[in-house]
TIROZA-886132 format. One record per residue (C-alpha): residue in one letter; x, y, z. Coordinates in Angstrom, 1 decimal. Each point is the difference from the previous one (the first is absolute). Layout:
REM TIROZA-886132
residu A, x X, y Y, z Z
...
//
This chain:
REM TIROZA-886132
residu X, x -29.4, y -94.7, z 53.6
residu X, x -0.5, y 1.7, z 3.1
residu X, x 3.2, y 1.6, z 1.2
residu X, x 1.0, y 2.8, z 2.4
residu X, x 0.8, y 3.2, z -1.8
residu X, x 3.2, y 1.5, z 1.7
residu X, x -0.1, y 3.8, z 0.5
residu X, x 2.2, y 2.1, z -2.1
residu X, x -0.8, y 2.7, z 2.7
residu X, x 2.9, y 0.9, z 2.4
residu X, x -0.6, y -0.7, z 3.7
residu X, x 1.9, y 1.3, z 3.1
residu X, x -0.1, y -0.2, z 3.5
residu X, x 1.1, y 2.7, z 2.5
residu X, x -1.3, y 2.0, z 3.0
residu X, x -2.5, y 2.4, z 0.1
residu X, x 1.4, y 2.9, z 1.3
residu X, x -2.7, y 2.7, z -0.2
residu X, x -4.2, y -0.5, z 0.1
residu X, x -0.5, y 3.6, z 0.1
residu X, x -2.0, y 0.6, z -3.7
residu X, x -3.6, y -1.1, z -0.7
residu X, x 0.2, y -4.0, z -1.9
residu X, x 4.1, y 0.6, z -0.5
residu X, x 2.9, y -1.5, z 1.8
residu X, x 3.4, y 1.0, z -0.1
residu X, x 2.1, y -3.2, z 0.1
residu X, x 4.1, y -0.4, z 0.1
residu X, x 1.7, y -2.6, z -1.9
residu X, x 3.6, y -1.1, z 1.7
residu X, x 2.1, y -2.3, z -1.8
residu X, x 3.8, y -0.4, z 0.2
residu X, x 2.0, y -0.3, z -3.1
residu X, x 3.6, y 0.3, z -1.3
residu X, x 2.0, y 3.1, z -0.6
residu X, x 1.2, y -0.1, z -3.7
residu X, x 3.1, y 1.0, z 0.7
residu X, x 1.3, y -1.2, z 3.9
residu X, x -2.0, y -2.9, z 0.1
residu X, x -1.6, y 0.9, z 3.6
residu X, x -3.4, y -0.8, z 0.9
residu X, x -2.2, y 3.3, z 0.1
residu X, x -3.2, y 0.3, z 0.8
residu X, x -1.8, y 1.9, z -2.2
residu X, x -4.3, y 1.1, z 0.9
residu X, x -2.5, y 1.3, z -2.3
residu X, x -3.6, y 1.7, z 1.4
residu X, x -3.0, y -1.3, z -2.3
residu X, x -4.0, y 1.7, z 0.2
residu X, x -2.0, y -2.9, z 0.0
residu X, x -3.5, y 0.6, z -0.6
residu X, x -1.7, y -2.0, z 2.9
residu X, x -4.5, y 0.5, z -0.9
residu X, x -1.4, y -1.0, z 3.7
residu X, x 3.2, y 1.5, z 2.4
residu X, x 0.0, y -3.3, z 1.5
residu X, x 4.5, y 0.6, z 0.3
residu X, x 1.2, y 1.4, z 2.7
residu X, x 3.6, y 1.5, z 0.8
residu X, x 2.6, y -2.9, z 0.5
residu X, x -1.9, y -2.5, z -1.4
residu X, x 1.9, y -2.1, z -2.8
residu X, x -1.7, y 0.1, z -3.6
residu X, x 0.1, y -1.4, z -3.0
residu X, x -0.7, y 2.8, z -3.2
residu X, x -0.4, y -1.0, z -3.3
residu X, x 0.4, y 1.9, z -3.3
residu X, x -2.7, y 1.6, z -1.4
residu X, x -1.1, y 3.0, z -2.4
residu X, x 0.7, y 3.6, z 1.2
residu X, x -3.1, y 0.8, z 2.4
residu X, x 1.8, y 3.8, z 0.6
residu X, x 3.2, y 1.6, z -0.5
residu X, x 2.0, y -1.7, z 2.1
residu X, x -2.2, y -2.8, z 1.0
residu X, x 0.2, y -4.0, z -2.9
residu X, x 0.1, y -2.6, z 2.9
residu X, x -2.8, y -1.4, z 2.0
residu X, x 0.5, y -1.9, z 3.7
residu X, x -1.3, y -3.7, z -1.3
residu X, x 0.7, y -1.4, z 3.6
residu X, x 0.8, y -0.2, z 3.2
residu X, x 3.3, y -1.5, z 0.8
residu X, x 0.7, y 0.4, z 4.5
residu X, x -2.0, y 2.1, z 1.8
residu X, x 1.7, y 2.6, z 2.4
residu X, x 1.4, y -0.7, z 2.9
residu X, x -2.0, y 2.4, z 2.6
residu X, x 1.5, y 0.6, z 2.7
//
């Protein structure tokens, strides 16, 4: 039996926000969920250092990162791939 093993690794997909750092990317996570208590529709973000080896991410392009073990202090996710391209304009 040959099957596909499904990752038990977390994966997002957001915008990358900052370049700046040597083989990291800073990326933000939006997503929209519901207040506990009024029921609105918030959106709520989240920033994420991705560890990204050959720079190849630049800022505004949309990533996918992945879970992985802590490569710093702040840094456990690494960009798997590359979801849009920026728009240049």
């Amino acid at each position: 039996m040959t099957e596909a093993k499904t990752s038990l690794k977390r994966t997002l997909v957001g915008k990358v926000v900052s370049d700046k750092r040597t083989k990291t990317v800073t990326v933000l996570i939006e997503r929209r969920v519901k207040h506990e208590l009024y029921g609105k529709i918030v959106g709520k973000s989240s920033k994420y250092h991705a560890h990204d080896e050959k720079g190849e991410y630049k800022l505004g392009d949309t990533i996918e990162i992945t879970e992985s073990r802590p490569i710093s202090k702040t840094k456990n996710w690494v960009a798997t791939r590359l979801v849009q391209k920026a728009i240049e304009v």
